[in-house]
C-alpha positions in Angstrom: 80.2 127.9 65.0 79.9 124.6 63.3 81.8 121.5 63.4 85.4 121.3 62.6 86.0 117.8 63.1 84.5 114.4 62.8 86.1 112.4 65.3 88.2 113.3 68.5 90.6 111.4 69.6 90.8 111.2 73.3 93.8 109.5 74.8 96.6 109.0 78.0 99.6 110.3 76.3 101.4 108.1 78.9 103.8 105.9 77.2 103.4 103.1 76.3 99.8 104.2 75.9 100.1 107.1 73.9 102.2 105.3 71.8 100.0 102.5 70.7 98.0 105.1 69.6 100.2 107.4 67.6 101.5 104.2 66.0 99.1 101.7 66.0 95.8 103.2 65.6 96.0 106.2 64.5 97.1 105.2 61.0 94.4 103.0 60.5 91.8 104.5 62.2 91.5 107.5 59.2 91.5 105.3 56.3 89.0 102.7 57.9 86.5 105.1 58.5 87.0 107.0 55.5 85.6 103.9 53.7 83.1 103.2 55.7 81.7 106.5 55.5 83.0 106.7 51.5 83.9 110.7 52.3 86.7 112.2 53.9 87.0 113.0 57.6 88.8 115.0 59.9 90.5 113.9 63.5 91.4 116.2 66.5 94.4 114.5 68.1 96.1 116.1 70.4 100.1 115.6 70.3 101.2 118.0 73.2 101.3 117.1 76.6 99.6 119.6 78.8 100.9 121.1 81.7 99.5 121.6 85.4 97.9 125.4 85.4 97.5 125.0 81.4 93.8 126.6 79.6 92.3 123.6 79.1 89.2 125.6 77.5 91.2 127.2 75.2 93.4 124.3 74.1 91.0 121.3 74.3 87.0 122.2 75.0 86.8 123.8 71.6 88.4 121.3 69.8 85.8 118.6 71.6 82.9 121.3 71.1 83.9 121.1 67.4 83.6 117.1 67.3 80.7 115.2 66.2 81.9 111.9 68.3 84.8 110.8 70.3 87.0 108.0 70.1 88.1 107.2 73.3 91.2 104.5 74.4 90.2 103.3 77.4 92.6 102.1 80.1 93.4 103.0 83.7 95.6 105.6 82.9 92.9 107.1 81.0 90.7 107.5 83.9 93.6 108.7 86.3 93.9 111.4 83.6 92.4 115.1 84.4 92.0 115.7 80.7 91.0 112.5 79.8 88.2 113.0 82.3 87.1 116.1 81.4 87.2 115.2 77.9 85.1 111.8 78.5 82.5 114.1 80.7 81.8 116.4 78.5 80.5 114.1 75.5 78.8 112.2 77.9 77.2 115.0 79.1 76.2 115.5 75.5 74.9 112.3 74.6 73.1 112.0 77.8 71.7 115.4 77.7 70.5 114.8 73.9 68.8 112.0 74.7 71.4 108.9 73.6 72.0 105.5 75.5 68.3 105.3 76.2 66.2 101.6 75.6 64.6 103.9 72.3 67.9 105.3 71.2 70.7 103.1 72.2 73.4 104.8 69.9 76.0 107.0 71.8 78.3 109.3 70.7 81.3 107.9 72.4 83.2 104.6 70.5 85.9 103.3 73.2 88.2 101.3 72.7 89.5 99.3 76.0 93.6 98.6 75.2 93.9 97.3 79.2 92.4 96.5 82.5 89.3 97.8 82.8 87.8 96.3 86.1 87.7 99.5 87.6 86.5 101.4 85.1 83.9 104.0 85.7 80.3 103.0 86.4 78.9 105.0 83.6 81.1 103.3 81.2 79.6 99.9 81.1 76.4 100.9 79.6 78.8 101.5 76.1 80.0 98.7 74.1 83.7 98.4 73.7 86.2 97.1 71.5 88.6 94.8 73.5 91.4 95.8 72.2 93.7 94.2 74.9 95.5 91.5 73.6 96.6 94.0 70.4 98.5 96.4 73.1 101.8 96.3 71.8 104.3 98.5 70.7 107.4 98.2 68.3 107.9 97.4 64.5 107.9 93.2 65.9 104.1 93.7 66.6 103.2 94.6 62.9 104.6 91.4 61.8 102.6 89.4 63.5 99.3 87.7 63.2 97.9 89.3 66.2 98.6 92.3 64.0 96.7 91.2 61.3 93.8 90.5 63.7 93.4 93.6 64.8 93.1 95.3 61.7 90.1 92.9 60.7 88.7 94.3 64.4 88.9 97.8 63.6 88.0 97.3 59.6 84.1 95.9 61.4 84.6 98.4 64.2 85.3 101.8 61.5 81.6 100.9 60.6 80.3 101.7 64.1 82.8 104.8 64.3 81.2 105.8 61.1 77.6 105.4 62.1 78.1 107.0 64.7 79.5 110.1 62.9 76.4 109.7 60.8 73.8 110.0 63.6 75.6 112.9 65.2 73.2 115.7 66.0 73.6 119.3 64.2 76.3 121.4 66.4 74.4 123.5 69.0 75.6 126.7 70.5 74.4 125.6 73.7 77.4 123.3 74.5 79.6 126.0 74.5 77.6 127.5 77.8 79.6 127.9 80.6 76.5 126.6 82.6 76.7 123.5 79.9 80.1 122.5 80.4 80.0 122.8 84.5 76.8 121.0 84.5 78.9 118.4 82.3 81.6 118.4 85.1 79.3 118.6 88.3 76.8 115.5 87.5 79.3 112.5 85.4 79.9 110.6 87.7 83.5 108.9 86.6 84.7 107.4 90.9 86.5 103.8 89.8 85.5 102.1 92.9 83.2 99.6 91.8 84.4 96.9 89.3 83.0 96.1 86.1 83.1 93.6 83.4 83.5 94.4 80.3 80.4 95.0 78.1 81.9 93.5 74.9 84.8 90.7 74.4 
């Protein structure tokens, strides 16, 4: 096995948030980081909606064990999520594990974006800069012809080139992650309780 994608997108499919996403980001995001890379990419996004009781192994993990990096949208939704949890652990786990977000090797192989309230975010989160994206969470055709529009698209053309380094630092794919002992040492030791606010690494 090798990797099938460079990017995956991880996401509340919760609307509005899901949304913003599909029609916001999502079309910029490819292009953006195609020419920052100056190469072709490929993005998991998952459009379905999955159910209670659903395989998330067979419909998600291999997808994510496929991914170089992950672009995560950050909001509360996102953390009240199951799969956006798991999803979030499990690259974590990675980057931890590999040696990432250390004082020598301060790269990660998450790049969130925040698109609400992130007071209560995870603990573990603030150690990873963010894109504040929250004054650019709107939906509806109104929002792209607006200024605030145009702003975010200069935000994400500078923030494409950290998405891009990042893809660019990723590790060669290891069979390792696809251990079962791997992934439910990845769920047992992330640590993602919401109790204790934070403030947001990057403005």
């Amino acid at each position: 096995m090798d990797y099938e994608y460079d990017i995956f997108l991880s996401y509340s499919r919760k609307h509005p948030h899901g949304q913003w996403v599909n029609d916001v980001l999502y079309p910029l995001l490819i292009p953006y980081v195609e020419d920052a890379l100056n190469r072709k990419i490929h993005v998991f996004k998952d459009d379905s909606e999955i159910l209670s009781g659903a395989d998330w192994e067979r419909t998600i993990l291999s997808s994510l064990l496929k991914s170089r990096i992950m672009v995560s949208v950050l909001s509360p939704s996102y953390f009240m999520s199951d799969w956006c949890m798991k999803e979030f652990q499990v690259m974590h786990y990675r980057q931890i594990q590999l040696g990432y977000m250390t004082s020598s090797n301060p790269s990660g192989l998450i790049v969130p974006i925040t698109i609400n309230d992130g007071n209560y975010f995870p603990e573990c989160v603030k150690s990873i800069q963010i894109l504040d994206c929250k004054n650019y969470f709107r939906i509806g055709v109104g929002f792209m012809a607006t200024q605030r529009f145009v702003e975010l698209q200069d935000k994400l053309i500078r923030w494409a080139d950290d998405v891009a380094h990042a893809i660019s630092i990723s590790p060669g794919w290891s069979a390792d992650w696809a251990n079962e002992d791997w992934i439910n040492n990845s769920m047992n030791t992330i640590d993602l309780s919401t109790s204790k606010p934070i403030i947001h690494p990057l403005l």
